[in-house]
C-alpha positions in Angstrom: 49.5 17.0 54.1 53.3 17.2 53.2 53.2 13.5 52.6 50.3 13.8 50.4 51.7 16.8 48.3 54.7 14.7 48.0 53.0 11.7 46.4 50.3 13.7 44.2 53.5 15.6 43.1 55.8 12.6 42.4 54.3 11.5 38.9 54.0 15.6 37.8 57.9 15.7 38.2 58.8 12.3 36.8 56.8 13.5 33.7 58.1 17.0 33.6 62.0 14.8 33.9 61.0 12.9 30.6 60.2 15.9 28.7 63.1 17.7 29.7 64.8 14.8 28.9 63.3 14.8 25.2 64.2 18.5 24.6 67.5 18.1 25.8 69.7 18.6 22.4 73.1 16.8 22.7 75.2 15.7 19.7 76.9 11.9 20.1 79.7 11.3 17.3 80.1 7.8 16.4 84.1 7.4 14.8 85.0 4.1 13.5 87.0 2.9 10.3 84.8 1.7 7.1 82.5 -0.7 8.0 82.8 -0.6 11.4 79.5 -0.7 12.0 78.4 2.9 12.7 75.8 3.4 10.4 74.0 0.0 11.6 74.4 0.9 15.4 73.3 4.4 14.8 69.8 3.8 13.2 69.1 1.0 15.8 69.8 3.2 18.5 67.6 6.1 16.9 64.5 3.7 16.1 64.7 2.8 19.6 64.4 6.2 21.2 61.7 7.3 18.5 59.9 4.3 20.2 59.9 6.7 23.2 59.1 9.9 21.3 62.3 11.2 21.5 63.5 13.9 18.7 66.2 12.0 17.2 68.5 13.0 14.1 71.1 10.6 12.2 73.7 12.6 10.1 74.7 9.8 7.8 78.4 10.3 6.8 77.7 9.1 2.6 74.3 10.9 2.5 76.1 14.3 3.8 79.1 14.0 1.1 75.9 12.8 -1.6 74.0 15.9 -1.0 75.9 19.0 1.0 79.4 17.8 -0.2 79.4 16.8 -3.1 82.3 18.9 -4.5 84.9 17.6 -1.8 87.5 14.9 -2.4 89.0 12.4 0.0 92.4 14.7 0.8 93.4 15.4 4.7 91.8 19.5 4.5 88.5 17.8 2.5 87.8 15.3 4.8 88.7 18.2 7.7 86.1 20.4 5.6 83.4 17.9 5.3 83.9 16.8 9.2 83.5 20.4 10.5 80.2 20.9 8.1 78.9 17.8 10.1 79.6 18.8 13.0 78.4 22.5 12.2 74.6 20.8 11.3 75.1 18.6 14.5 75.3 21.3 16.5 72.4 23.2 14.8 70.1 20.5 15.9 71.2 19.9 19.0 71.0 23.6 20.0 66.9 22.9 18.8 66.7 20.1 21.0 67.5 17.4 18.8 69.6 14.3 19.7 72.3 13.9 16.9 73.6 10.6 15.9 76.5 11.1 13.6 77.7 7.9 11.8 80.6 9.5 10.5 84.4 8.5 10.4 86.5 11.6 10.8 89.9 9.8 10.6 91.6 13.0 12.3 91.7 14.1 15.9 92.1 17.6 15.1 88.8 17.4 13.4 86.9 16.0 15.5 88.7 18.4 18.6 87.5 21.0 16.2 83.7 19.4 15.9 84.1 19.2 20.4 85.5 22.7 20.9 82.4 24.1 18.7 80.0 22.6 20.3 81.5 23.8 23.7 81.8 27.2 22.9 77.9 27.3 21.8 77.4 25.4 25.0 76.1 22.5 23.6 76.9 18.5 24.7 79.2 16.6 22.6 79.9 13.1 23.5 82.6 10.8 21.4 82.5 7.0 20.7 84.1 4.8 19.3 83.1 1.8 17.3 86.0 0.1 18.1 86.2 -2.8 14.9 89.3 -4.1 13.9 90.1 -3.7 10.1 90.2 -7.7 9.5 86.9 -7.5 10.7 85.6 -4.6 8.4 87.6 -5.9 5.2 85.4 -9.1 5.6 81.7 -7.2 6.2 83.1 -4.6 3.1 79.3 -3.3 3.7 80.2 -0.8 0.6 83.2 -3.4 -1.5 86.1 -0.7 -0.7 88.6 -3.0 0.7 87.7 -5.0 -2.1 88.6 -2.5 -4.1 91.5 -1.0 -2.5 93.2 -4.2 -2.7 92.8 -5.0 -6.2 94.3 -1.4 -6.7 91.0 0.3 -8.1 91.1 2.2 -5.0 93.5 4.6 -3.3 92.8 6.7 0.7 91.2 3.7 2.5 90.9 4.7 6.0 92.7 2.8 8.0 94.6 1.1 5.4 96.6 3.4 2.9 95.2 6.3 4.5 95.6 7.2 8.4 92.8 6.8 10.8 93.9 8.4 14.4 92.3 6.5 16.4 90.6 8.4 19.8 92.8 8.2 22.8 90.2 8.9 25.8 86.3 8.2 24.0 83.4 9.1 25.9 82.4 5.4 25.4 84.4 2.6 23.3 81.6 0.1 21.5 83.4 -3.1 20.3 81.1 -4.5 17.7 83.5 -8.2 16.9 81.3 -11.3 17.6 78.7 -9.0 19.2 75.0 -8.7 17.4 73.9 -5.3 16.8 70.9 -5.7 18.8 73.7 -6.0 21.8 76.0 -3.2 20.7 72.8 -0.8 20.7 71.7 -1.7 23.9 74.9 -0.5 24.9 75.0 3.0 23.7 71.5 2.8 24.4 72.3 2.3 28.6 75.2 5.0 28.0 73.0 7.7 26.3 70.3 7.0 29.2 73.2 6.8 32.0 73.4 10.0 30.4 70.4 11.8 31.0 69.6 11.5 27.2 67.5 9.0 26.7 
């Protein structure tokens, strides 16, 4: 009888797993210089665990600035206000149940210590990684032509050129995207987020 309780009951609790699983809100902050490759990695991870109905958000570093910050510039306390707005939302959603994605490059570690401590006051998971690309290899994708642009002197505040980008000493997970396809590097996070208990 205990055997047979067991069995009938081992689907019910793998199901009820998966859907605590999909209601399980976390925030995971994907750092990286211009063109590193976040934005790319990000969506390919998201369509994947749509695939799987899970409730999936990606905070888009451009369409944030574009629509909720519109009025900031590209000094160190803008970028440290348009960061903490981020993570504010971030953590929003992920208090709802939602799994945040969050392209975004936050060049500061203060900021993004800021973003963490937030999200661990309100109780809420935070994980850090970083798309580790080197900046020879994101002057040559130039997905959006700023190194192009910075170096013909139409452009000042690159990160990671003429403006700092402090790198993260101790990531959750460290994604290097050079000579990889994206299809691999999002497999990656993908097996992190699961290892996880996210996806």
């Amino acid at each position: 009888m205990t055997t047979a309780h067991t069995l009938a009951a081992g689907p019910t609790a793998r199901a009820a797993g998966t859907a605590a699983t999909r209601e399980r809100g976390a925030t995971v902050w994907l750092t990286g210089l211009p063109s590193a490759g976040k934005t790319t990695l990000a969506r390919a991870v998201a369509q994947r665990l749509r695939a799987t109905g899970r409730r999936v958000e990606v905070l888009d570093g451009d369409e944030i600035r574009r629509f909720l910050s519109q009025e900031l510039g590209f000094t160190r306390r803008d970028r440290h206000t348009n960061v903490t707005r981020i993570g504010f939302l971030a953590q929003t959603l992920a208090s709802h149940g939602v799994l945040v994605l969050a392209p975004v490059i936050a060049p500061y570690a203060a900021s993004r210590a800021a973003v963490r401590e937030r999200h661990a006051a309100r109780g809420v998971e935070y994980l850090e990684v970083h798309v580790a690309t080197p900046v020879e290899v994101c002057s040559v994708r130039d997905v959006k032509g700023l190194y192009a642009r910075q170096a013909a002197g139409e452009l000042t505040g690159l990160t990671g050129v003429d403006d700092p980008y402090e790198e993260p000493e101790a990531p959750d997970l460290r994604i290097r995207t050079q000579s990889r396809s994206v299809a691999d590097t999002a497999a990656e996070l993908h097996t992190f987020l699961t290892e996880r208990g996210l996806a």
